[in-house]
C-alpha positions in Angstrom: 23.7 -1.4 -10.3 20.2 -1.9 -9.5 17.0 -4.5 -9.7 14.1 -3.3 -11.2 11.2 -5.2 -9.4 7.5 -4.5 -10.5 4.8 -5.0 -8.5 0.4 -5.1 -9.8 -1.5 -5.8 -7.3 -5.9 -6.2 -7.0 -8.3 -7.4 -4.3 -12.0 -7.4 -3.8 -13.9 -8.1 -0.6 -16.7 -6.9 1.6 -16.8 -5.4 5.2 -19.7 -5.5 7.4 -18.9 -1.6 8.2 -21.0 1.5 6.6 -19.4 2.7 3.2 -19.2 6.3 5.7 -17.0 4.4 8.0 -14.9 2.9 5.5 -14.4 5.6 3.2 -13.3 7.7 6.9 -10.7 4.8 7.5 -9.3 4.9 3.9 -9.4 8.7 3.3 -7.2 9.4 6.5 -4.1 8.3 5.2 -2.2 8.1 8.7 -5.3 6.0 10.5 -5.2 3.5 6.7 -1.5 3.8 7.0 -1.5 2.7 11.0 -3.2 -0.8 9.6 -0.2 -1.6 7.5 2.6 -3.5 8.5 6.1 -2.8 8.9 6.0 0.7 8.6 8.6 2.5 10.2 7.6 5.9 9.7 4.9 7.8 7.8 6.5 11.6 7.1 3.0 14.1 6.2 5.3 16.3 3.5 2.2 18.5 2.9 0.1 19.1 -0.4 -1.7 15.0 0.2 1.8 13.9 0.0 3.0 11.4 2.6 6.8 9.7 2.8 6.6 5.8 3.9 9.6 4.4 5.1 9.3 0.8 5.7 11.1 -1.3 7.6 14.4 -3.1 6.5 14.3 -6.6 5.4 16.4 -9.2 4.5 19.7 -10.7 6.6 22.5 -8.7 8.0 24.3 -9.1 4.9 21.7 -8.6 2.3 18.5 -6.0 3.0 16.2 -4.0 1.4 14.5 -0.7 3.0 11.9 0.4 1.1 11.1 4.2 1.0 8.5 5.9 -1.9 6.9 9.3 -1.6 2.8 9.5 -2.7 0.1 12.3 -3.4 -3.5 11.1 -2.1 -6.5 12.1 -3.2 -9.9 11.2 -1.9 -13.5 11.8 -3.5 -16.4 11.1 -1.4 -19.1 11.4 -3.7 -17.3 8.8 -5.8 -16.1 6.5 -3.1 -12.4 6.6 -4.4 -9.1 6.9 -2.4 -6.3 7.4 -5.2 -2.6 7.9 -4.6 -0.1 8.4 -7.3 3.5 8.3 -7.2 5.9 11.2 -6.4 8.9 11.2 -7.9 12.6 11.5 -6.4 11.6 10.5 -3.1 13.3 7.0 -2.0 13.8 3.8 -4.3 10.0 2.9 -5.2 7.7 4.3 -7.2 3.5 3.4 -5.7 0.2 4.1 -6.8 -2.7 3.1 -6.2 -6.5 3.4 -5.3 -9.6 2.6 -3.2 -12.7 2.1 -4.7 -15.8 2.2 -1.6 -19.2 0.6 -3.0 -22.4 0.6 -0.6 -24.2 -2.5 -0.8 -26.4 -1.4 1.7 -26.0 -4.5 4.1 -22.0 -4.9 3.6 -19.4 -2.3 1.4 -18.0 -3.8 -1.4 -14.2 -2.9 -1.8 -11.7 -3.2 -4.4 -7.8 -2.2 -4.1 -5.3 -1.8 -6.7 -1.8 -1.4 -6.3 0.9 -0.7 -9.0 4.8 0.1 -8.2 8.3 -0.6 -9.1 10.6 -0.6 -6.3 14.3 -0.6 -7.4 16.6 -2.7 -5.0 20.8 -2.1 -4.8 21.9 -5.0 -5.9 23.5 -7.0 -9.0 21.3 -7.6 -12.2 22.4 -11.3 -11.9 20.4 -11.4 -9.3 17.3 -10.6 -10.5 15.5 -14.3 -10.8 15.8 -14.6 -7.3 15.4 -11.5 -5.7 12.3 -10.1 -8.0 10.0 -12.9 -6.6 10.8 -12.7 -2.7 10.4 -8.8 -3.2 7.5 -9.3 -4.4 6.1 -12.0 -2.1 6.9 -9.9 0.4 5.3 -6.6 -0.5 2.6 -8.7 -1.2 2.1 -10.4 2.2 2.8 -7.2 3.8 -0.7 -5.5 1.3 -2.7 -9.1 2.8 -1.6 -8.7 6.3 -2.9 -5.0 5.6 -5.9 -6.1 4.4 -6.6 -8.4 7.1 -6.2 -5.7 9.7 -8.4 -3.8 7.7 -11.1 -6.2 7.7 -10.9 -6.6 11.6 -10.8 -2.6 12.3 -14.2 -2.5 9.8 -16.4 -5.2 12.0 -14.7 -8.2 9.6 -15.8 -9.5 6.2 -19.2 -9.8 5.1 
């Protein structure tokens, strides 16, 4: 028996850095990846696909590990970063993209982030654990973004 727990997440801000250096960051998937917290491991299947493992949370008695499989994409002259989910690989399902806009004195970003991440435990508890899941995930996408922000020269 398993929790279904959906996640939609979006985010604009700007970054003192060129919309160059930002679209570098983003479109390198292991150097993006390297900003985000709690990663355990970052697998490069081939083909733009990339395994994340994350860390476990929780207690001793109760955690969650979550691991989802996605195929990126990037498109320079359109100043997109797009990943979509792959599945069969772990318990989630992500997607998601980067859009890069050059404002000339700052880039403009905006991040979306869809996903369903299914967790082993009873349905009963699903009015507890579906909110703390997603809290967590998340804090963990603003601590991402934060590190983000100080690797691109901070927030215009």
């Amino acid at each position: 028996m398993s929790i279904t727990v959906k996640i939609d997440l979006g985010y604009e801000f700007d970054v003192k850095a060129r919309a160059a250096e930002v679209f570098a960051l983003l479109s390198d998937v292991p150097a993006s990846v390297s900003h985000f917290p709690k990663v355990e491991k970052l697998t490069d299947l081939g083909d733009g696909v990339y395994r994340w493992d994350m860390e476990k949370v929780g207690t001793a008695q109760v955690n969650i590990q979550t691991i989802y499989a996605s195929r990126y994409a990037s498109d320079k002259a359109r100043g997109t970063v797009t990943w979509t989910p792959v599945k069969g690989v772990g318990n989630a399902l992500v997607g998601g993209s980067w859009t890069i806009v050059d404002k000339k004195k700052a880039t403009g970003l905006t991040l979306a982030i869809e996903g369903v991440i299914e967790v082993p435990l009873p349905g009963l508890m699903k009015m507890v654990v579906s909110p703390v899941v997603q809290a967590e995930f998340e804090k963990l996408v603003e601590q991402y973004i934060d590190n983000l922000i100080g690797a691109l020269g901070g927030e215009a």
